[in-house]
N, C-alpha and C positions, 0 to 999 in steps of 0.2 A: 220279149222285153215287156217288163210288165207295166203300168200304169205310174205316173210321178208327178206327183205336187210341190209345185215350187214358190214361195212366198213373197210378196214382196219385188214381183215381178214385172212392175210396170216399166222400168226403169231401170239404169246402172246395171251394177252384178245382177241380179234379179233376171232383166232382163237379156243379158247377152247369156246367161246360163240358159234358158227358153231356148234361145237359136242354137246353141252346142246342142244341148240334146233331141230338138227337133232334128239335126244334121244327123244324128244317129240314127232317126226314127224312131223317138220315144212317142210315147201316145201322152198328151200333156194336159195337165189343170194349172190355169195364173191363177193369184190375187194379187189386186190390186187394194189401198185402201176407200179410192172411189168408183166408182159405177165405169166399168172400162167397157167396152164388147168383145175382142178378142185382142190377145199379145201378141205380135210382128209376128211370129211364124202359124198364125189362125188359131193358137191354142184358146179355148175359153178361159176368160177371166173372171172371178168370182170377187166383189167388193163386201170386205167386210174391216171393219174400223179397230184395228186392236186395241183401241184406249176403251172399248166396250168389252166389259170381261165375257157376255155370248155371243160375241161375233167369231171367237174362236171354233166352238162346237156348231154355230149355226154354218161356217165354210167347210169346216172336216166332214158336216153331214151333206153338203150342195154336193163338195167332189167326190165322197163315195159315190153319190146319185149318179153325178155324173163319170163316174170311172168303172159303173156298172157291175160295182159292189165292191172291188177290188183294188186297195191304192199298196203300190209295192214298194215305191219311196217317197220319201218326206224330202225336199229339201228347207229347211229353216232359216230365210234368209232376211224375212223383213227386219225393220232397222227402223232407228230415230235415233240423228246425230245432231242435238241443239245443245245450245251453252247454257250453262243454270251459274250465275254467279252468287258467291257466297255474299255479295251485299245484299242480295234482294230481300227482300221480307222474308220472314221461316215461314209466313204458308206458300208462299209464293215457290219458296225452295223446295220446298215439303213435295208441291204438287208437281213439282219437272222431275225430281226424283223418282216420284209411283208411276209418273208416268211413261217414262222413259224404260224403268223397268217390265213395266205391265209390256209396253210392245218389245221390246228389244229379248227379254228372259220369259218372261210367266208365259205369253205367249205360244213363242216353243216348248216350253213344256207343257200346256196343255195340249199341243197336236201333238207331241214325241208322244207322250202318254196314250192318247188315242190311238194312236199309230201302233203301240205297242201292245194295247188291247187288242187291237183290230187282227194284228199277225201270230199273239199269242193263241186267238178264241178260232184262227184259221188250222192254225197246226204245223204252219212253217212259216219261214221269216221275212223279213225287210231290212231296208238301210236306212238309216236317218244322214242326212248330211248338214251340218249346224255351219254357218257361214258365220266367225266371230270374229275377232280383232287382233291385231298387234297390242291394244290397249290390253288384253286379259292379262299379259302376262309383264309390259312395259310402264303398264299406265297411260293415262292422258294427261291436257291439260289440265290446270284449276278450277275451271268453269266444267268439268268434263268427268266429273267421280263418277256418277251414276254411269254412263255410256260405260267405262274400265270396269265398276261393280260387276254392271249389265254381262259383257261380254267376258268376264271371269269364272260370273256364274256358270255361263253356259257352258263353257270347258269344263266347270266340272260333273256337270249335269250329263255333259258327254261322255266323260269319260264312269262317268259311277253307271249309264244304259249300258254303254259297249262292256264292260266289266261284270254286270250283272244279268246279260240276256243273252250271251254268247251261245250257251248252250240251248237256246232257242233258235239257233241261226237268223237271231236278231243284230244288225253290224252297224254300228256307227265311227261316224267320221267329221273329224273336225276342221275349215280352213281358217285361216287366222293374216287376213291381208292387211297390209299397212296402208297409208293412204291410195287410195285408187280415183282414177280421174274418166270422165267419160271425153272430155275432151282435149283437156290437157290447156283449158283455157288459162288467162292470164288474171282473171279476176280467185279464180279455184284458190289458186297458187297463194296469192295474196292475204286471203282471207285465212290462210292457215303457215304465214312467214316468207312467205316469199320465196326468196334463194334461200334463206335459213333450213326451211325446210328439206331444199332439195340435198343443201349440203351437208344434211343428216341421213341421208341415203345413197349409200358407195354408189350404187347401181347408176344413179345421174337423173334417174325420174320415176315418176311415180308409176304404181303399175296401172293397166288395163283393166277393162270389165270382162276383156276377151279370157286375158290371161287368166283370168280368178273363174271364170266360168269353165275353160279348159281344165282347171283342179277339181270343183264341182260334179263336170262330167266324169272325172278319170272315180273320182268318190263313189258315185253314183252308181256307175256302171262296168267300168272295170275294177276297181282294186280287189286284189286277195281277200280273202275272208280274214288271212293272219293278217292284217293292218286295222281291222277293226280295234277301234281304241286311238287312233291315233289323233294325230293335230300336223297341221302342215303347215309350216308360214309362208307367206308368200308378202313381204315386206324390202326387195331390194337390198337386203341385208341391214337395214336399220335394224335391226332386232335379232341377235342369235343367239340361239339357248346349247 
């Protein structure tokens, strides 16, 4: 089992992905966006700030160091879900936009890219696993374009690698979960409708971090080579395509 970098891993999906694949005995690299020491199952974490366009290359370059030369997946999971409302001022708008994209799309694409040099100039392949949204394909809120932009992009970002590197035994994988909750707190709930919410989702609640890291894992480590390309939702059936 070879070496796995997972993003965005301080916390949430991030982090309950870490403990799935720790549980497998993967050999693991976190990041965090601040100075962490190691992530719940002792993996090292590496802090680097995506809103810095070379904190990208200077973390791709720590975890090869530190994966002793060899990173054999990517998971792409870090995220920024804040509200940009259309009153605010246009620079103001302007800057939650770039910004939100910088971490949430360009980001992964500068370590997908890495990643894909890395396994192309090896001479055999890797997985990328791209953690995106029920927004890519449903939308968001109104305060919420950029996060849906964000997270659409990357669908196709995924699906144009897994289409284009296949014959490299280069494999990618998309999940696409709808709201997820770490606790299932009462304030969560509120802050994005309450019961409205929930009663937009047949299932009755919102999902897990477990559950979204169990798809992560199966991405990572088991799926077929033939699913390379795919997207999987995991939305409680708010979303069916």
């Amino acid at each position: 089992m070879g070496h796995i970098l997972v993003t965005g891993s301080s916390r949430g999906i991030g982090r309950a992905a870490l403990a799935a694949l720790a549980a497998r005995g993967a050999k693991l690299t976190g990041h965090a966006s601040r100075p962490q020491a190691t992530g719940g199952d002792g993996a090292p974490m590496i802090a680097a700030d995506f809103g810095d366009p070379l904190s990208v290359q200077a973390l791709w370059e720590h975890a090869l160091d530190l994966a002793g030369g060899e990173i054999d997946i990517v998971v792409n999971n870090a995220g920024r879900f804040e509200a940009n409302r259309l009153e605010r001022s246009d620079i103001e708008w302007l800057d939650a936009w770039e910004d939100t994209l910088r971490v949430n799309l360009t980001s992964a694409a500068q370590l997908s890219r890495f990643a894909v040099l890395h396994w192309q100039s090896r001479g055999f392949g890797g997985r990328l696993v791209h953690v995106a949204s029920r927004a890519a394909y449903r939308g968001d809120s109104p305060a919420h374009w950029h996060y849906a932009a964000a997270k659409s992009g990357m669908v196709g970002m995924h699906k144009t690698i897994a289409r284009a590197y296949a014959k490299d035994g280069i494999l990618s994988f998309a999940v696409t979960p709808g709201f997820t909750d770490t606790s299932m707190a009462d304030d969560y709930l509120a802050s994005r409708g309450g019961p409205g919410l929930l009663a937009d989702i047949p299932l009755g609640r919102v999902a897990t971090p477990e559950e979204i890291a169990a798809i992560i894992a199966f991405c990572a480590l088991d799926a077929p080579p033939s699913m390379t390309g795919a997207v999987i939702d995991a939305n409680g059936a708010s979303f069916v395509r």
